[in-house]
Backbone as CSV, one residue per row, in Angstrom:
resi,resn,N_x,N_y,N_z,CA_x,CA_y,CA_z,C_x,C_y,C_z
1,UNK,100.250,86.946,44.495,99.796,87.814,43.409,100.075,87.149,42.070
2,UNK,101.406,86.753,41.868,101.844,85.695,40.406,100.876,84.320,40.327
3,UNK,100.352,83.930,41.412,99.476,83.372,41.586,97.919,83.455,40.538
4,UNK,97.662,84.294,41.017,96.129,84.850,41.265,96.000,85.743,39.543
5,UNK,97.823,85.612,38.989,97.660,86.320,37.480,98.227,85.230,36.609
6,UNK,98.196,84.036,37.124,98.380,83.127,36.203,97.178,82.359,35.405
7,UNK,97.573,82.635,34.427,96.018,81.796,33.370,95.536,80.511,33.307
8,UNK,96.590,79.406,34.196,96.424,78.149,33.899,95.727,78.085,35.418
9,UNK,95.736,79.034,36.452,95.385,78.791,37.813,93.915,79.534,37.872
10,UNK,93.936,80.566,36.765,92.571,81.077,36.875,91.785,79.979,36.035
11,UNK,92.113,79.864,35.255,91.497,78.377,34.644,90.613,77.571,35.705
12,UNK,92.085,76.757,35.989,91.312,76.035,37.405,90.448,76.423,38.433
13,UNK,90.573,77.444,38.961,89.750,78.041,39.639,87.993,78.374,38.855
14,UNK,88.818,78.985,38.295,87.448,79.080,36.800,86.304,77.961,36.556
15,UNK,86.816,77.109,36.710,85.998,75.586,35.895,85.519,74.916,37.906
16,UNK,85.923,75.385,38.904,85.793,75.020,39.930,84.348,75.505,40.342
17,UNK,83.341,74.531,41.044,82.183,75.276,41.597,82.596,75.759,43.087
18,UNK,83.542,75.961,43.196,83.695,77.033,44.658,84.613,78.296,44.200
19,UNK,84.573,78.369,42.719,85.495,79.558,42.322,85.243,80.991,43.214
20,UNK,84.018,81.430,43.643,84.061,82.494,43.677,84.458,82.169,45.331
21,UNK,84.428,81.286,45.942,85.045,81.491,47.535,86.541,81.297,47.643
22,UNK,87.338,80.277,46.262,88.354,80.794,46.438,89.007,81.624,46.144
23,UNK,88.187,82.809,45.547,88.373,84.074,44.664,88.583,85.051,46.010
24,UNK,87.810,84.757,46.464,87.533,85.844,48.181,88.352,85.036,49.215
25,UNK,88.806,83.731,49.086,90.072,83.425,50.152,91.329,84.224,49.335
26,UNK,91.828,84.225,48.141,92.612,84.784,47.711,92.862,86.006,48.235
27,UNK,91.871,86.522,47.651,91.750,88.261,48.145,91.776,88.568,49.655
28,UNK,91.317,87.611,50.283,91.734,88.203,51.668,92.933,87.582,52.018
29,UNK,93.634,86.857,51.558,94.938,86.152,51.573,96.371,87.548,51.472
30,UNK,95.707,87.851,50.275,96.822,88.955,49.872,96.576,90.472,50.462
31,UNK,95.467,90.441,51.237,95.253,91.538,51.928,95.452,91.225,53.060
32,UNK,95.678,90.356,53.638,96.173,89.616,54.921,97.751,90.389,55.053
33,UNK,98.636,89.875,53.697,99.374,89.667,53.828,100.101,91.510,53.457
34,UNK,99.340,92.042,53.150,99.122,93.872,52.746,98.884,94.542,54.549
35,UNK,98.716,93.637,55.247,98.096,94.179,56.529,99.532,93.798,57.655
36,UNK,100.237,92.481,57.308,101.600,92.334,57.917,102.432,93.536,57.644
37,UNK,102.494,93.627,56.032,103.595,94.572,55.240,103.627,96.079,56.058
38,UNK,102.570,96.472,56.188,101.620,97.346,56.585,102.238,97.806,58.565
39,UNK,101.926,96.834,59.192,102.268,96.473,60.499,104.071,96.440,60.816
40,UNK,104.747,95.932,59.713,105.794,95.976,59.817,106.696,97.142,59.314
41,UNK,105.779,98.166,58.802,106.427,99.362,58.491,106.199,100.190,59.445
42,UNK,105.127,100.243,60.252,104.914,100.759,61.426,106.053,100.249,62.606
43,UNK,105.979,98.949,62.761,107.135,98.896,63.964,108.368,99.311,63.709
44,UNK,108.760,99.183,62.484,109.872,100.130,61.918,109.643,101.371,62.311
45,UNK,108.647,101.922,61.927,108.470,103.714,62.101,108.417,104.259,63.950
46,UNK,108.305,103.033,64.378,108.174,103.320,65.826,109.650,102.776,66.493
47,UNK,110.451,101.746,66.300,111.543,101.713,66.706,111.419,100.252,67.884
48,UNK,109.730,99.716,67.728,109.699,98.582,68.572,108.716,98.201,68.079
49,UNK,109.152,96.267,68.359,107.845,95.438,67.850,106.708,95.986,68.350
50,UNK,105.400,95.559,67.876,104.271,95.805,68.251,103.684,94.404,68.865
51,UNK,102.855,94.820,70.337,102.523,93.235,70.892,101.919,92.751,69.818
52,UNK,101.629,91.170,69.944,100.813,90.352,69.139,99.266,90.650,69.432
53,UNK,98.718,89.905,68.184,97.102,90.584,67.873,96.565,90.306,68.905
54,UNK,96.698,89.334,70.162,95.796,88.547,70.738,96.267,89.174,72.438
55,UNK,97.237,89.537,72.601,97.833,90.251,73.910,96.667,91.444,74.494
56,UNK,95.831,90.432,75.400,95.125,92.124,76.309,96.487,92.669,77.119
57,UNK,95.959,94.399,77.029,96.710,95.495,77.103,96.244,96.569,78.203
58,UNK,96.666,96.454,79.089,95.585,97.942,79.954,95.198,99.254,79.184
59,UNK,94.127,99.872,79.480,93.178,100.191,78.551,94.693,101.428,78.132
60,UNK,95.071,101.981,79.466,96.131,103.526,79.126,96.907,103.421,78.212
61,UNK,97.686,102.160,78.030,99.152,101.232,77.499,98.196,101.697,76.042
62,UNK,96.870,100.372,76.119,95.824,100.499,74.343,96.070,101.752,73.599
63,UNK,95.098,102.555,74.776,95.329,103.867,74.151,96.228,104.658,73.826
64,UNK,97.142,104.773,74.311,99.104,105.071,74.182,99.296,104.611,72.803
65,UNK,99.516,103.111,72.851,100.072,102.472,71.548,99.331,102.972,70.371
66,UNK,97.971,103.045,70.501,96.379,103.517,69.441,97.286,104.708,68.890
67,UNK,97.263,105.761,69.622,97.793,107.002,69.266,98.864,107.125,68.195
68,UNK,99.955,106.341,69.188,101.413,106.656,68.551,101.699,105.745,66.977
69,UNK,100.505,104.704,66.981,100.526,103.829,65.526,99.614,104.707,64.752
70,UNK,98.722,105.772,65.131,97.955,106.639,64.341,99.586,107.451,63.452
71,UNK,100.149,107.491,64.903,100.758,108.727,63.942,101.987,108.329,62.904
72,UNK,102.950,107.359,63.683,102.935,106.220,62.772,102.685,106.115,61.259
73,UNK,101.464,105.554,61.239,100.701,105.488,60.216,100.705,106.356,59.218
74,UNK,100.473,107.745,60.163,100.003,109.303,59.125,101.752,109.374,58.910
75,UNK,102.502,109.495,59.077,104.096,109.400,58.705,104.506,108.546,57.864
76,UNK,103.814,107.382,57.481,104.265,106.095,56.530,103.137,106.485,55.266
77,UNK,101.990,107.620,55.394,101.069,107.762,54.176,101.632,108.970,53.925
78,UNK,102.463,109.889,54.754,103.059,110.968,54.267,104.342,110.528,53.203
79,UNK,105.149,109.525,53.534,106.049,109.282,52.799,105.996,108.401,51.810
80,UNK,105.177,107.737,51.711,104.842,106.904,50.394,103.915,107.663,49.893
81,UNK,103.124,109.380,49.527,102.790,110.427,48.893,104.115,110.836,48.408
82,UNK,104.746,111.124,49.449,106.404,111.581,48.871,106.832,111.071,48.130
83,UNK,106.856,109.834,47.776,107.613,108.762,47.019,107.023,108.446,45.673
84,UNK,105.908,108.696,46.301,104.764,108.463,44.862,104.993,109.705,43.783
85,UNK,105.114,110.909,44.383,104.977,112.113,43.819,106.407,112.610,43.304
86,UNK,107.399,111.921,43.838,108.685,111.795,43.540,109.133,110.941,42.344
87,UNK,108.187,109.220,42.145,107.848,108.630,41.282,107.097,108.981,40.071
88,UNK,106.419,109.800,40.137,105.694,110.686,39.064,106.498,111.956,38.177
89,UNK,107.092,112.688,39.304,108.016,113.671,38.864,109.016,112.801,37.890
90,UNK,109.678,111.922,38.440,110.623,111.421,37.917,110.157,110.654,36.114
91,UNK,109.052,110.315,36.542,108.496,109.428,35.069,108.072,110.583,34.204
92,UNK,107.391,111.686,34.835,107.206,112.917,33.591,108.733,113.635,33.074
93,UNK,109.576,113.603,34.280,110.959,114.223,33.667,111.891,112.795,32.332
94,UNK,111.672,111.687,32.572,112.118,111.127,31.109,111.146,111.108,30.823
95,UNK,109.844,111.732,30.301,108.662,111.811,28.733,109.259,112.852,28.180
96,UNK,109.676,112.306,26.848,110.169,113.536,25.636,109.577,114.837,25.335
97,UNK,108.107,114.645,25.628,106.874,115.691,25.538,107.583,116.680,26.579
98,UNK,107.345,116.150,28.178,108.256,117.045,29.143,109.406,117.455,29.043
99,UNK,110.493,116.843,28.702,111.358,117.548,28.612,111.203,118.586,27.662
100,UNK,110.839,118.346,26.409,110.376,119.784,25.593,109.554,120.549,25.988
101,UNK,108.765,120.729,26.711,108.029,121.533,26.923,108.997,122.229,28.227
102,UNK,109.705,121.800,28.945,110.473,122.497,30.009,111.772,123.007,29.149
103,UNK,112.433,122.584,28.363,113.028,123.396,27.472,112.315,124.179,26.727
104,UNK,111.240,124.175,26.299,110.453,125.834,25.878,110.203,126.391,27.166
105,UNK,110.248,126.475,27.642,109.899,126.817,29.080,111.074,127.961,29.820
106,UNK,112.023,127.123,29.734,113.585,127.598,29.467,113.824,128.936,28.536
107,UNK,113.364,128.584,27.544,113.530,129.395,26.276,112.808,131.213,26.404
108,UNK,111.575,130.380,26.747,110.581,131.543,27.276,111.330,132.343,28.211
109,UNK,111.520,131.830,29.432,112.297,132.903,30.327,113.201,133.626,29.917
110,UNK,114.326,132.938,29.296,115.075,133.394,29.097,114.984,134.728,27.924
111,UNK,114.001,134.340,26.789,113.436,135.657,26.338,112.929,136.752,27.243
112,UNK,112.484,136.441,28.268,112.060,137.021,29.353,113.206,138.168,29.429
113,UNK,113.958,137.041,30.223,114.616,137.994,30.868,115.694,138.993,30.096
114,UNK,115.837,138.756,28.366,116.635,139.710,28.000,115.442,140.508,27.164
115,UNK,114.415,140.616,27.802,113.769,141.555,26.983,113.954,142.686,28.273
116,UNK,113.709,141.826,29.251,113.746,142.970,30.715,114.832,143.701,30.707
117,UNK,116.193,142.836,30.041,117.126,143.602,30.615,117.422,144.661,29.246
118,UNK,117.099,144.099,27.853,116.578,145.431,26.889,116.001,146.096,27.385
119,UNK,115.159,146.651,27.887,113.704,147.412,28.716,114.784,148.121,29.279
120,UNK,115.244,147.812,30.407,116.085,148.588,31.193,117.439,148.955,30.628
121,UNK,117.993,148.257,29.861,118.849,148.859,28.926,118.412,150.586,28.246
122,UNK,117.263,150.092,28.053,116.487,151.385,26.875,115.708,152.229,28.143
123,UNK,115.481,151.737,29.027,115.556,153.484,30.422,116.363,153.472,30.812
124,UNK,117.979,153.254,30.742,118.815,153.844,30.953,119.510,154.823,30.007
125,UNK,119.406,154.177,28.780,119.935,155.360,27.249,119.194,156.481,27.476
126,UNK,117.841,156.294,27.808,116.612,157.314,27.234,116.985,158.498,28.831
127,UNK,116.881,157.660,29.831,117.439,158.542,30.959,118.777,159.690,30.761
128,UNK,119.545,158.839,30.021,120.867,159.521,30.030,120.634,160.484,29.057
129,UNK,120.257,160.250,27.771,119.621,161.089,26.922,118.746,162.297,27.313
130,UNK,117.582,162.020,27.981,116.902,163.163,28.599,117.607,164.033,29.715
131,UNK,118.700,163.622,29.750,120.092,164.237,31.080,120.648,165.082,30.423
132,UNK,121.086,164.411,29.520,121.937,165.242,28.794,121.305,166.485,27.767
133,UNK,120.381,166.016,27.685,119.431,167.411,27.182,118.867,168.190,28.387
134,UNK,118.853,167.940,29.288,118.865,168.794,30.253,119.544,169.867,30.392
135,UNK,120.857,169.543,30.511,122.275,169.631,30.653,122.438,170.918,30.065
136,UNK,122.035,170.472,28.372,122.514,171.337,27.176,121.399,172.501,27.108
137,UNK,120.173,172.288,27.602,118.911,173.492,27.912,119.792,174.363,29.072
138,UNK,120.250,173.610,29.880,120.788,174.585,31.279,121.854,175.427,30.731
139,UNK,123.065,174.852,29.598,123.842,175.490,29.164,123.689,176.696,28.193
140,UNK,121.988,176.505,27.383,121.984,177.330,26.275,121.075,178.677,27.308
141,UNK,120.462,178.133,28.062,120.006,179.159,29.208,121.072,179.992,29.675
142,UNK,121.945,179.560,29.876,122.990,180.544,30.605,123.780,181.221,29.741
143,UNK,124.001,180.861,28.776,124.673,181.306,27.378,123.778,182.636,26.773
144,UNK,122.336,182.496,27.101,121.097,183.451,26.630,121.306,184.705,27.971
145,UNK,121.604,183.616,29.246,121.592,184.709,30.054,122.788,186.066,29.652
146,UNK,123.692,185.308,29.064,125.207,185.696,28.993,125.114,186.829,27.855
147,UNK,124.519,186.238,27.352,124.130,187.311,26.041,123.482,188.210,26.284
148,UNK,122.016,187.979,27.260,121.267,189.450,27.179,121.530,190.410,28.109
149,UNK,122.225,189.647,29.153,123.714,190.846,29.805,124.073,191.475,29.353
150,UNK,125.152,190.475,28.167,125.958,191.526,27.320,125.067,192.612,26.376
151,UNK,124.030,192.070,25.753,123.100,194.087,25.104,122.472,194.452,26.256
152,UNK,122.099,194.135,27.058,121.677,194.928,28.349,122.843,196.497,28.718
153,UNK,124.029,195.560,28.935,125.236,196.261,29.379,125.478,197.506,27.874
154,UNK,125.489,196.904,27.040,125.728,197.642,25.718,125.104,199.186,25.669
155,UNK,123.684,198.204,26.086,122.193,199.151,25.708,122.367,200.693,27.002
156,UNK,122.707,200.353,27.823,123.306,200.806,29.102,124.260,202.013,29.295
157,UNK,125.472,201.181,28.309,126.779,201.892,27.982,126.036,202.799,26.810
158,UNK,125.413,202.354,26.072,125.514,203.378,24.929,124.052,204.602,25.555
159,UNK,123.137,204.255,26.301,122.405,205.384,26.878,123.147,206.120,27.662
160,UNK,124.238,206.094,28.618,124.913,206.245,28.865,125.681,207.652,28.241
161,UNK,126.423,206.615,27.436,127.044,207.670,26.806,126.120,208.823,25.518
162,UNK,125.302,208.038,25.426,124.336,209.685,25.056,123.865,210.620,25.722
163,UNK,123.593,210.249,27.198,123.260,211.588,27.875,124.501,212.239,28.404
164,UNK,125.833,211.596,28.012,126.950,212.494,28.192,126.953,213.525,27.212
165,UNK,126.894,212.894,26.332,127.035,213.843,24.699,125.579,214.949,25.150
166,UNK,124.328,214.508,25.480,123.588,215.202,25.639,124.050,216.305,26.210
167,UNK,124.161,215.828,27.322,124.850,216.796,28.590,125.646,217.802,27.801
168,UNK,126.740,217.369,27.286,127.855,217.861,26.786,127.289,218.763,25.454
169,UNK,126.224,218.729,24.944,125.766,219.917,24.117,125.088,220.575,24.532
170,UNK,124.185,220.187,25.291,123.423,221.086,26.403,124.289,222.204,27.261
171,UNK,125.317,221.485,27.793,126.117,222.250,28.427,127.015,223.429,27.315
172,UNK,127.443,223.107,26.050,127.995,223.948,24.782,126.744,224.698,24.721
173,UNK,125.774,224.988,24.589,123.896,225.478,24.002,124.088,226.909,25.121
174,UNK,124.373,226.289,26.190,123.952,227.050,27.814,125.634,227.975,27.445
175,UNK,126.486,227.405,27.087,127.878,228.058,27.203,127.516,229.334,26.179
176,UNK,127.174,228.887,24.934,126.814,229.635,23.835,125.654,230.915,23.958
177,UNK,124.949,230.288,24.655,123.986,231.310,24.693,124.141,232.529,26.034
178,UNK,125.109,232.403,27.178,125.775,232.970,27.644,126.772,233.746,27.034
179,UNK,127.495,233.288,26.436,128.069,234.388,25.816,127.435,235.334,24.663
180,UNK,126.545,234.288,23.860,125.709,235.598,23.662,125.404,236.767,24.344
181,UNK,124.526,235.996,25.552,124.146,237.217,26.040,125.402,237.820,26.840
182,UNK,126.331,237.710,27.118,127.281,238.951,27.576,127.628,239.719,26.925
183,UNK,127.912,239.378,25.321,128.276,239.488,24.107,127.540,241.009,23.937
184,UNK,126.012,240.710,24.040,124.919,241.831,23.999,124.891,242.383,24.831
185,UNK,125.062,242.535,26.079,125.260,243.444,27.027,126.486,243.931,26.994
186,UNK,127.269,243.645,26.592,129.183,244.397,26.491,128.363,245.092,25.227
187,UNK,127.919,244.810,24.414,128.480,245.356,22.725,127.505,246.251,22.509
């Protein structure tokens, strides 16, 4: 690759009339060598060499090995996504832009969350408040009850005691007028 980005070699190559075939031996040189790298992360991922390119294989064994380097494979593109995306995370978490914006971010919630817990602060006052006026309606209710007992009872006692007095002149009226009349029949 230091090769193939050096200016004095592209030069040469450059000024060469077979440049463009050794442009395409290059390239398949380093993709050659992308295809070992490649092969050798797989026998890693599998735990055993892999036969050589040229080894016939019974077709079951082919197909066996086919499989298990598929999956292999899909396990070595799963983790270099991982790595990549881990590599990315990591390069946006030191950009100054990101970190500020995840400290406003920060900021935000956290307004968040003491507005919520104002909110619920303020239905709990307002709860207790509307309780306690409850409370004091139930008390002035019973206090009203207490009262119109008491002139009920009054109103009661004092009818009461007027149809005693009634009574009690009615009964003097009836006394009186009895003796009248004996009064007039003796006299």
């Amino acid at each position: 690759m230091a090769a193939a980005q050096d200016p004095k070699i592209m030069q040469m190559v450059g000024q060469s009339p077979f440049a463009q075939v050794i442009q395409q031996a290059m390239a398949a040189h380093i993709t050659e060598h992308v295809a070992f790298e490649y092969r050798k992360n797989i026998e890693k991922m599998l735990g055993v060499p892999m036969p050589a390119e040229g080894d016939k294989l019974p077709e079951d064994i082919e197909v066996e090995l086919s499989r298990l380097t598929a999956q292999a494979a899909q396990k070595i593109t799963q983790q270099n996504q991982q790595e990549a995306q881990q590599a990315e995370a990591a390069k946006q978490q030191a950009d100054p832009l990101t970190q500020i914006q995840q400290k406003e971010l920060q900021l935000k919630e956290q307004e968040l969350q003491h507005r919520i817990q104002m909110d619920q602060a303020k239905m709990q006052l307002e709860s207790k408040v509307k309780m306690e006026n409850i409370e004091v309606q139930r008390d002035r209710i019973k206090s009203e009850d207490r009262r119109e007992g008491a002139r009920l009872g009054v109103r009661v006692a004092s009818q009461i005691e007027d149809a005693s007095r009634k009574d009690k002149l009615e009964g003097t009226r009836i006394g009186i007028d009895i003796a009248k009349s004996l009064g007039e029949k003796l006299g």
